[in-house]
py3Dmol code that shows the C-alpha trace and the ligand (Angstrom):
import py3Dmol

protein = """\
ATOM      1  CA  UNK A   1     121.509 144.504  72.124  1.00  0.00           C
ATOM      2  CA  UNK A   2     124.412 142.185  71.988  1.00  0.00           C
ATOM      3  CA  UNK A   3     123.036 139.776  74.676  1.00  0.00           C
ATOM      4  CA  UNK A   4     119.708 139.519  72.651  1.00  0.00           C
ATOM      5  CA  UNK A   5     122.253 138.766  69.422  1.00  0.00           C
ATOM      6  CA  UNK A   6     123.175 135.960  71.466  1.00  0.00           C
ATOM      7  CA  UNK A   7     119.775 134.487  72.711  1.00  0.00           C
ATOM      8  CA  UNK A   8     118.988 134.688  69.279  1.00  0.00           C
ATOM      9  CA  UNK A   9     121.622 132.550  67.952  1.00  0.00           C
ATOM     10  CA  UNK A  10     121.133 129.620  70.614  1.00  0.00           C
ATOM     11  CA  UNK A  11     117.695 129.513  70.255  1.00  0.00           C
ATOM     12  CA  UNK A  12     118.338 128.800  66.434  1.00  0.00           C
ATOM     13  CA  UNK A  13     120.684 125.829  67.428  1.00  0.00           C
ATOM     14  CA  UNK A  14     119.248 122.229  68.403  1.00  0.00           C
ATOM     15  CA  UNK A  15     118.171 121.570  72.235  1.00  0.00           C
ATOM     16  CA  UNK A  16     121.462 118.908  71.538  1.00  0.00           C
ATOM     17  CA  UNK A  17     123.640 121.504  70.846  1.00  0.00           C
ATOM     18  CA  UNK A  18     122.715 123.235  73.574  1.00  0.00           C
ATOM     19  CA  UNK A  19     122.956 120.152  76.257  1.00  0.00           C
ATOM     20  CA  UNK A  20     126.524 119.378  75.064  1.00  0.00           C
ATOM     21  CA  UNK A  21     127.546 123.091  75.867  1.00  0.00           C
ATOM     22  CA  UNK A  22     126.026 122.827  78.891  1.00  0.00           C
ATOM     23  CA  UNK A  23     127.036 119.332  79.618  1.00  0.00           C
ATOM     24  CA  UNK A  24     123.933 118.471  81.045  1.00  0.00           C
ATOM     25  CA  UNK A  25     120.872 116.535  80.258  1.00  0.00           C
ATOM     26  CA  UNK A  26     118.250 118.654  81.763  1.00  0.00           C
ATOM     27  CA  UNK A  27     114.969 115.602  82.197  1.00  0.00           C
ATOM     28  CA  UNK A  28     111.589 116.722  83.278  1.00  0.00           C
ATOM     29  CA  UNK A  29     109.384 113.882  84.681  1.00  0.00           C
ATOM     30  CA  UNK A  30     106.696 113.749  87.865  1.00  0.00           C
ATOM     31  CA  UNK A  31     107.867 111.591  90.247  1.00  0.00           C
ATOM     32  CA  UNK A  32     104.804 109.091  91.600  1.00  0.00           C
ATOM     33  CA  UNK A  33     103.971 107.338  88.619  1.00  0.00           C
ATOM     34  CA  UNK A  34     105.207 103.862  89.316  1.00  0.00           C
ATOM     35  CA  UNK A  35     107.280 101.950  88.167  1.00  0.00           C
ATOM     36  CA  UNK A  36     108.363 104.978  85.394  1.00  0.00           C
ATOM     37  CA  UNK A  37     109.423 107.651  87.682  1.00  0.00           C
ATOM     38  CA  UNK A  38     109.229 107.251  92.125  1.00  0.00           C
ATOM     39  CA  UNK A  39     111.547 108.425  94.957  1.00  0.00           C
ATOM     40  CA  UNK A  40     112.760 105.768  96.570  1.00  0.00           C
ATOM     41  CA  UNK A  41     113.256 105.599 100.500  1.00  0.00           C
ATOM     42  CA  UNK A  42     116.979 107.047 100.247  1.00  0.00           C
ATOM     43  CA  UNK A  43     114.634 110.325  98.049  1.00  0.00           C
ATOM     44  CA  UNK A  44     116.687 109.490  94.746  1.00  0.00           C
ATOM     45  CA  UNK A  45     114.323 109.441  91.849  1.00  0.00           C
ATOM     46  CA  UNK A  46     114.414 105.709  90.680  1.00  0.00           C
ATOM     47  CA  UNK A  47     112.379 103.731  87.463  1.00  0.00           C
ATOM     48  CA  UNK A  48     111.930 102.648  83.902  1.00  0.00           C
ATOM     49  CA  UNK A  49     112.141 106.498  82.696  1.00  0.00           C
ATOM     50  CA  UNK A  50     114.748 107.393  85.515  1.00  0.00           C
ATOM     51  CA  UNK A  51     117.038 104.365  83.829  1.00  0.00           C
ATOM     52  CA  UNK A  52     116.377 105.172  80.611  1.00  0.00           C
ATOM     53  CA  UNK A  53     117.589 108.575  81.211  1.00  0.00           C
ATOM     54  CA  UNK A  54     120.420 107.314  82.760  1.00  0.00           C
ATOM     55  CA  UNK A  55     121.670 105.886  79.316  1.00  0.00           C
ATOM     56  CA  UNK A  56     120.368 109.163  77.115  1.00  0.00           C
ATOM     57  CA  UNK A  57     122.693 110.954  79.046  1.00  0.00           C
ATOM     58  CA  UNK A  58     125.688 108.571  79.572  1.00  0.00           C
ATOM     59  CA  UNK A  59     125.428 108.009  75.340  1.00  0.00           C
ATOM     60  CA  UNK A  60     125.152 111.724  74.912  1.00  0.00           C
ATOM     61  CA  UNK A  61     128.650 111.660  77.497  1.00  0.00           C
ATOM     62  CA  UNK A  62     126.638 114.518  79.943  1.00  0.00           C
ATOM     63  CA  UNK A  63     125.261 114.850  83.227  1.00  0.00           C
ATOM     64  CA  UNK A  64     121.749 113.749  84.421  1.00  0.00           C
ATOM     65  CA  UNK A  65     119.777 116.355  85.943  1.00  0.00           C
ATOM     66  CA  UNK A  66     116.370 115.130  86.750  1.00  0.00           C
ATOM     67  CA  UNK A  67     113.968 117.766  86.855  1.00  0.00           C
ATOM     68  CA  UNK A  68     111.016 117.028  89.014  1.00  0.00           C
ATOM     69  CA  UNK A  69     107.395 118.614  87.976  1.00  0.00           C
ATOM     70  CA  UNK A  70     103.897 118.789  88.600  1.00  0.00           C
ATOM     71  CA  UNK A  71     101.732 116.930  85.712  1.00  0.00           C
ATOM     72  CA  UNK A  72      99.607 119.718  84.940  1.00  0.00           C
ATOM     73  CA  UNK A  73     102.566 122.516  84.372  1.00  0.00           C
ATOM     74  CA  UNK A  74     104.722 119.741  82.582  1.00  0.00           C
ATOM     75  CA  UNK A  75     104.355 120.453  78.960  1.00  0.00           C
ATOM     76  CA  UNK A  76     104.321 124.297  79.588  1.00  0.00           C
ATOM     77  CA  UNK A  77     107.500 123.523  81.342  1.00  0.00           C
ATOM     78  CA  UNK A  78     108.953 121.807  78.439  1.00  0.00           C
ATOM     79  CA  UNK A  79     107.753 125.466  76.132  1.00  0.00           C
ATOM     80  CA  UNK A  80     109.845 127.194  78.029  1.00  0.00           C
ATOM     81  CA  UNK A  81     112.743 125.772  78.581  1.00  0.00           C
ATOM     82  CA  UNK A  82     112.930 124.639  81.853  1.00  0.00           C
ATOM     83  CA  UNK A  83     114.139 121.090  80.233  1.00  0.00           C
ATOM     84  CA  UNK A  84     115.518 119.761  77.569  1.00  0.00           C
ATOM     85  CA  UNK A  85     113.178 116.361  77.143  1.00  0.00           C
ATOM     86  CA  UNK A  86     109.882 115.085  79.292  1.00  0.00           C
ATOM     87  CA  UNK A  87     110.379 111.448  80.194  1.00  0.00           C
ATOM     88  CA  UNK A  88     107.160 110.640  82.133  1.00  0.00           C
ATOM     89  CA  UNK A  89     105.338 107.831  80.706  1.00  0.00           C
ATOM     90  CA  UNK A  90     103.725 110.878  79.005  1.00  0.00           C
ATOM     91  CA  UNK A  91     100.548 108.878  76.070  1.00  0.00           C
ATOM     92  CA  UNK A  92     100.961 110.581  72.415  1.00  0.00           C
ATOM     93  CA  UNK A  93      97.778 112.298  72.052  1.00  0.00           C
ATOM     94  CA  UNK A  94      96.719 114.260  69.134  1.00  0.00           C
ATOM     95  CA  UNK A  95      96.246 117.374  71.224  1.00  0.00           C
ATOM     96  CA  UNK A  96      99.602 117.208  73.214  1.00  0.00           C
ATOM     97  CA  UNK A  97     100.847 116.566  69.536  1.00  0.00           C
ATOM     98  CA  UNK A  98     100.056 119.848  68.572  1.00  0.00           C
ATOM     99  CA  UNK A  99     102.255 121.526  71.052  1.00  0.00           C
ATOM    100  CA  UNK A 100     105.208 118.904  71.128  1.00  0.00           C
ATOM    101  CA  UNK A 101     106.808 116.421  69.279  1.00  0.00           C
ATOM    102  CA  UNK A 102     106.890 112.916  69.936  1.00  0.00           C
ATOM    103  CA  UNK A 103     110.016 110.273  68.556  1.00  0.00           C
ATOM    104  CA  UNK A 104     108.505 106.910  68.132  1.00  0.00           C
ATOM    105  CA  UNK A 105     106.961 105.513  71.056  1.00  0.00           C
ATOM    106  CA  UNK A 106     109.223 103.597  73.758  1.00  0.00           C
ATOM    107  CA  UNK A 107     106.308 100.980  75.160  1.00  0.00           C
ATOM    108  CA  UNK A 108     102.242 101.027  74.596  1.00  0.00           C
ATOM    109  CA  UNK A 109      99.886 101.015  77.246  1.00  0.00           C
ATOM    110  CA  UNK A 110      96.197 100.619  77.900  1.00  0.00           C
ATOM    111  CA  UNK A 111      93.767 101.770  80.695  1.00  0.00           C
ATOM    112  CA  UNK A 112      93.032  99.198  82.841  1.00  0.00           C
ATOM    113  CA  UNK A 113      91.000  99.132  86.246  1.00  0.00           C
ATOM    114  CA  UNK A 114      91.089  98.336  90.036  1.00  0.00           C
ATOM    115  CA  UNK A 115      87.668  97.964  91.519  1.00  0.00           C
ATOM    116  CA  UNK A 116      86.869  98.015  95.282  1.00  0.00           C
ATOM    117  CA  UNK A 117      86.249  94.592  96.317  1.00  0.00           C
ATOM    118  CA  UNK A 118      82.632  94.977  97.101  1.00  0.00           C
ATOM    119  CA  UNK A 119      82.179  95.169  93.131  1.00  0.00           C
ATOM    120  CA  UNK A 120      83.584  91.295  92.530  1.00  0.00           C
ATOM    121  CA  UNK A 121      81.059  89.869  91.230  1.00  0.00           C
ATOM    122  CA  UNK A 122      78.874  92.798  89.633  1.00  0.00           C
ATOM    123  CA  UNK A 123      81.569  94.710  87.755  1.00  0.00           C
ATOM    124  CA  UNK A 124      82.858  92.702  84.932  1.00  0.00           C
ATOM    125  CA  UNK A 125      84.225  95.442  82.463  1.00  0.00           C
ATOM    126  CA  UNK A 126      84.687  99.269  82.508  1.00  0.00           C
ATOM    127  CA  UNK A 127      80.929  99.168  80.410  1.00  0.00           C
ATOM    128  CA  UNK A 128      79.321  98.131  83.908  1.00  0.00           C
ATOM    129  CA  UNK A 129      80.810 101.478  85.678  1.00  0.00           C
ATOM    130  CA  UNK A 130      78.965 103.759  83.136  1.00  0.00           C
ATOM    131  CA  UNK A 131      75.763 104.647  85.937  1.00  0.00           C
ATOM    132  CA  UNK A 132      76.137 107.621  88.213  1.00  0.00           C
ATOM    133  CA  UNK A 133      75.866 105.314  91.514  1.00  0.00           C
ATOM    134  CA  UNK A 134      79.426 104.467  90.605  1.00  0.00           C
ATOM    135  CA  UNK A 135      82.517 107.148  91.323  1.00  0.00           C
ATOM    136  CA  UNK A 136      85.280 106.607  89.232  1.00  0.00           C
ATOM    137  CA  UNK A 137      88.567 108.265  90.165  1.00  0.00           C
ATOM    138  CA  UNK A 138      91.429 109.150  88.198  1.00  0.00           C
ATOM    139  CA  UNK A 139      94.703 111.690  87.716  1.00  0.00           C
ATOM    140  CA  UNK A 140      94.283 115.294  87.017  1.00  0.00           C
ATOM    141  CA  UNK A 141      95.225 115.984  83.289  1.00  0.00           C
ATOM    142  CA  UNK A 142      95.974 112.219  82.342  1.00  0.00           C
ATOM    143  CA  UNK A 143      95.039 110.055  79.645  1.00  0.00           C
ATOM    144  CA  UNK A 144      93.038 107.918  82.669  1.00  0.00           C
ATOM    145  CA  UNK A 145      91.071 111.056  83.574  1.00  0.00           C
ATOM    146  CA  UNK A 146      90.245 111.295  80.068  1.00  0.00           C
ATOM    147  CA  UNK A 147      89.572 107.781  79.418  1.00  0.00           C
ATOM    148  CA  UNK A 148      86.881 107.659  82.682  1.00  0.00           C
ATOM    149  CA  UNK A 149      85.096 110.706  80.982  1.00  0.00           C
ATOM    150  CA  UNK A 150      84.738 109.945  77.464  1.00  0.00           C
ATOM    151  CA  UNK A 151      84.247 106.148  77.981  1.00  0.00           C
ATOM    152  CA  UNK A 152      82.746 105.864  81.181  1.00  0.00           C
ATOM    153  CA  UNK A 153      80.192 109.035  80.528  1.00  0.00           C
ATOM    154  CA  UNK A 154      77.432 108.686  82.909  1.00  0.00           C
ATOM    155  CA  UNK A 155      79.465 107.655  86.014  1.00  0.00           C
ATOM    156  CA  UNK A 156      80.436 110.258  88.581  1.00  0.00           C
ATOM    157  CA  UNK A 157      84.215 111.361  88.173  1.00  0.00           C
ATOM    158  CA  UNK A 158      86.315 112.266  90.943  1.00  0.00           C
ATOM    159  CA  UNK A 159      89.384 113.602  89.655  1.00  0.00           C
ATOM    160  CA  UNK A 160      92.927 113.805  92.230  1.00  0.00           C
ATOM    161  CA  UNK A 161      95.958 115.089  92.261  1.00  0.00           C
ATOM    162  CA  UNK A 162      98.219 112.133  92.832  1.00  0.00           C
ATOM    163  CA  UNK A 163      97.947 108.435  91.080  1.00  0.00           C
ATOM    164  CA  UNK A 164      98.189 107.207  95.102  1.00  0.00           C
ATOM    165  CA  UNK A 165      95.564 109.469  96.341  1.00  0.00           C
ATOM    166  CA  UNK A 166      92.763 108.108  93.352  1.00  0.00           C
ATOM    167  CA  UNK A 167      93.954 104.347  93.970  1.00  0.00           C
ATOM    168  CA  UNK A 168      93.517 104.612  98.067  1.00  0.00           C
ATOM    169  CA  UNK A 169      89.956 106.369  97.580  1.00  0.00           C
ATOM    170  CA  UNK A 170      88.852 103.231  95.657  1.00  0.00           C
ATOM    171  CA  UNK A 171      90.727 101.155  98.501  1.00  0.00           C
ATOM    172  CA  UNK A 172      89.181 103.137 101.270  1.00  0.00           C
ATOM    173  CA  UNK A 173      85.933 102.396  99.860  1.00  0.00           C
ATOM    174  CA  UNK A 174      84.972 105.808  99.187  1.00  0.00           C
ATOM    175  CA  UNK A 175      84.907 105.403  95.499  1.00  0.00           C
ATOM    176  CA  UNK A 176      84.243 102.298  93.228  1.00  0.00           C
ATOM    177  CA  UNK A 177      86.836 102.451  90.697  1.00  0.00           C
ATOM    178  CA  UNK A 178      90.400 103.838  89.680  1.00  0.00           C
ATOM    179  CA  UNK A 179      91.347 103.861  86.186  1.00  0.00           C
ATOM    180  CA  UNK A 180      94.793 104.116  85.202  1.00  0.00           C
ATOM    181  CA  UNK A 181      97.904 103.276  82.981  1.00  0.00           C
ATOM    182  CA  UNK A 182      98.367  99.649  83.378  1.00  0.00           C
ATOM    183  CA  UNK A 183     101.670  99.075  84.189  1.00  0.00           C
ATOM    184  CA  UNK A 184     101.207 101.880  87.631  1.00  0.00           C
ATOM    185  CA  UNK A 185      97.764  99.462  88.369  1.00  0.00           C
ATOM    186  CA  UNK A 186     100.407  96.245  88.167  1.00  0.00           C
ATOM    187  CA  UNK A 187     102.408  97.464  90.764  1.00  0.00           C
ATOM    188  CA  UNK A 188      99.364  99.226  93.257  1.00  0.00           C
ATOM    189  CA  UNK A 189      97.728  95.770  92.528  1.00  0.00           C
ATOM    190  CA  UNK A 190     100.723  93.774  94.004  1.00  0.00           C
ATOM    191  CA  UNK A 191     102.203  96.842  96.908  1.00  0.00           C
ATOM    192  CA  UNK A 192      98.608  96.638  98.724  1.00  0.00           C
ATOM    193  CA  UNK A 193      95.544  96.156  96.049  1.00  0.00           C
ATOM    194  CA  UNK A 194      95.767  91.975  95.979  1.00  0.00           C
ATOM    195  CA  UNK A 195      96.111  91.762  99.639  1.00  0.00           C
ATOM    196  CA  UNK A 196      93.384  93.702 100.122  1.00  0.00           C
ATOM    197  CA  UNK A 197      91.231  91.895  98.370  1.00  0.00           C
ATOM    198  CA  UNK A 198      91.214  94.560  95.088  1.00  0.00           C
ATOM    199  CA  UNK A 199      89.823  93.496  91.895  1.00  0.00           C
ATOM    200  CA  UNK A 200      91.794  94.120  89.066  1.00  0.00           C
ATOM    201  CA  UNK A 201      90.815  94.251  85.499  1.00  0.00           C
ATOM    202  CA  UNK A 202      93.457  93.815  83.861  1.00  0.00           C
ATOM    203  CA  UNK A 203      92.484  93.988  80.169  1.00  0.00           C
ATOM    204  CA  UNK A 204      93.326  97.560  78.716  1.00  0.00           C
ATOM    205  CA  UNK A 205      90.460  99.338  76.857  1.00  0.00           C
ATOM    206  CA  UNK A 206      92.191 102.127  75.724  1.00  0.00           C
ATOM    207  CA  UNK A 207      95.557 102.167  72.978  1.00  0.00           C
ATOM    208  CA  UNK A 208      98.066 104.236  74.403  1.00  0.00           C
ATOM    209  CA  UNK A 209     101.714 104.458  72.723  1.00  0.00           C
ATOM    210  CA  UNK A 210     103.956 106.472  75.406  1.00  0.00           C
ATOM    211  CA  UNK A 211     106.561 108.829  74.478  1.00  0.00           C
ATOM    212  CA  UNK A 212     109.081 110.778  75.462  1.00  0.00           C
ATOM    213  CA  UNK A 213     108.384 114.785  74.214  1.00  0.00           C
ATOM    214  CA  UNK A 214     110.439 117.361  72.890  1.00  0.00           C
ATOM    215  CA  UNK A 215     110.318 121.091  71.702  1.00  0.00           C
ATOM    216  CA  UNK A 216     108.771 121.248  67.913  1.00  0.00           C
ATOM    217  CA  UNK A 217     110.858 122.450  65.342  1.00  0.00           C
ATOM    218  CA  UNK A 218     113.849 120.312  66.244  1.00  0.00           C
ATOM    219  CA  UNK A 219     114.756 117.433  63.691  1.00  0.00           C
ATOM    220  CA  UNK A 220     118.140 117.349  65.085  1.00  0.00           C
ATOM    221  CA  UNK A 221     117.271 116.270  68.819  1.00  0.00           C
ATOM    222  CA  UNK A 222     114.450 113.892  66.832  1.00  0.00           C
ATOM    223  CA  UNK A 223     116.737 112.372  65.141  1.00  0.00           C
ATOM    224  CA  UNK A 224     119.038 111.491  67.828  1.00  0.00           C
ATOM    225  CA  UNK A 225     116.220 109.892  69.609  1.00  0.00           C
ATOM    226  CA  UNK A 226     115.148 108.096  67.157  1.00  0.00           C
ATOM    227  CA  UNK A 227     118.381 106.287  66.663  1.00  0.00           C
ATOM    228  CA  UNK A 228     118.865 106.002  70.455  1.00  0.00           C
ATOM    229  CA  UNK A 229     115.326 104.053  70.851  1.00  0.00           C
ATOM    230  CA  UNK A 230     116.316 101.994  68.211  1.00  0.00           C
ATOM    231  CA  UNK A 231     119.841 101.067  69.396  1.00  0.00           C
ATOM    232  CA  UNK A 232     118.982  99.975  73.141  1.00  0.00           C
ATOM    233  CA  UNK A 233     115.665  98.490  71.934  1.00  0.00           C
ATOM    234  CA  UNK A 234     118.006  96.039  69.992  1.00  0.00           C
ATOM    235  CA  UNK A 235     121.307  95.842  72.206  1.00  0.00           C
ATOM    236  CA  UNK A 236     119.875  94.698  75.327  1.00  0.00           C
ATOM    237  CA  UNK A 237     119.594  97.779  77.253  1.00  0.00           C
ATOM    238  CA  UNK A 238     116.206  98.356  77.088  1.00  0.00           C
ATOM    239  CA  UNK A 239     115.016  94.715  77.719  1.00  0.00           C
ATOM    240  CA  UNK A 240     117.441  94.523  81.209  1.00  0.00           C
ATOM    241  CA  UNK A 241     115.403  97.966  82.175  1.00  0.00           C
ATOM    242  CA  UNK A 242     112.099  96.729  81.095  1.00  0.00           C
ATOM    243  CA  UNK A 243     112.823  93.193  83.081  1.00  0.00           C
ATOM    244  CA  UNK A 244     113.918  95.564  86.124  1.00  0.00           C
ATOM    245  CA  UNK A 245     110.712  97.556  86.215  1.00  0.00           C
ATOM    246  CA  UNK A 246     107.853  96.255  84.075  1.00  0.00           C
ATOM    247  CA  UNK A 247     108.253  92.845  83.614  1.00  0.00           C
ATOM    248  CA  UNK A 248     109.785  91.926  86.620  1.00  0.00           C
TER     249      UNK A 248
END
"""
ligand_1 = """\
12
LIG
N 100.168 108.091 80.440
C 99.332 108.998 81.172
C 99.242 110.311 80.452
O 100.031 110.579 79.592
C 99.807 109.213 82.587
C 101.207 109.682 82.724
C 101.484 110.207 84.116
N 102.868 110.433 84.300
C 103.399 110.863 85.468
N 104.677 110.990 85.548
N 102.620 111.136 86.502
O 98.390 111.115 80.733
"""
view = py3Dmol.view(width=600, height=400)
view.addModel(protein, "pdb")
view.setStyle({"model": 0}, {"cartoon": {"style": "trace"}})
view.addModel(ligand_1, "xyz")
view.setStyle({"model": 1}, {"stick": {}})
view.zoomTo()
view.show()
């Protein structure tokens, strides 16, 4: 039929093409990974990836429409159109590679981990944890889950839903450990892990380039990206967002 004609045609066209019809930038992220993607008090989505967005969509002269997913369902999301671009502090892996693309990474990261504070003095590295008395907690589907099974093998992995629900079961003392994405452990460690008496070890033991992920098949969207990275990685736009939320 005609109307199939048509789907036809604008599925051949880029994802950019397809924004600047629409005049929206359609943004897929979870919300709850601090200090890339949160709802503030006022429930506006606010952070590094939430910024950054901000300026894809004011250089690409469209709205922002922030798209707010579960983790798990984000990359089938993506497949089918339900976005235009994941910005989620989302690690290039070689599998997730095979489904998506990735332009060059906007920030590395490492896995780093809080320990309950009973573990001070016993618990020196993420080497130590690798018994089954200890229970090491992580985020479903995430690089950290990964990271606590492959290199932490013999402990006993407790996996949860939310990055807050794995830290406070370490802080609760009902697990030992929480291994995450060290930039969310920087900001846990300084809302309520330090004043609690959390151990932090801060030395990341994993190499994890982050990246925002599009569609294959689509050099034209690439390419935009590309250039965009490069431009407010060298104009001063991405150094006043990564003072605001990283470095800060
Ligand atoms: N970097 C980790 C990963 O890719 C965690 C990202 C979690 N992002 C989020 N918005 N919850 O698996």
């Amino acid at each position: 039929s005609q109307a199939w004609a048509a789907d036809i045609e604008l599925a051949k066209k880029s994802t950019l093409e397809g924004i600047l019809q629409r005049g929206e930038l359609r943004v897929g992220f979870e919300a709850g990974y601090m200090p890339f993607e949160m709802t503030n008090q006022k429930g506006e989505f606010v952070g590094f990836d939430v910024d950054m967005a901000k300026e894809m969509a004011k250089a690409m002269g469209v709205k922002l429409v922030p798209v707010n997913t579960a983790w798990d369902g984000i990359i089938p999301a993506l497949l089918t159109d339900k976005f235009d671009i994941i910005m989620s502090g989302m690690t290039v892996t070689q599998d997730r590679n095979l489904k998506v693309n990735f332009p060059s990474p906007y920030i590395v990261v490492g896995q780093t981990i809080i320990l309950n504070p009973k573990h001070k003095d016993t618990v020196k590295s993420y080497k130590d944890l690798n018994d089954p008395k200890y229970i090491v907690t992580s985020k479903l589907g995430t690089t950290g889950e990964e990271a606590a099974k492959n290199r932490i093998p013999k402990s006993t992995y407790k996996s949860f839903e939310s990055e807050q629900e794995a830290f406070l079961e370490v802080m609760n003392g009902k697990a030992d450990a929480y291994v995450y994405d060290q930039p969310n452990q920087v900001v846990l460690m300084a809302q309520q892990g330090a004043s609690a008496g959390m151990i932090f070890l801060d030395q990341p033991f994993t190499y994890e380039p982050l990246a925002w992920a599009i569609n294959k098949g689509d050099p034209d969207f690439l390419n935009w990206l590309e250039n965009f990275l490069a431009q407010v990685k060298n104009d001063g736009r991405y150094e006043r967002i990564y003072n605001k939320w990283i470095k800060g």
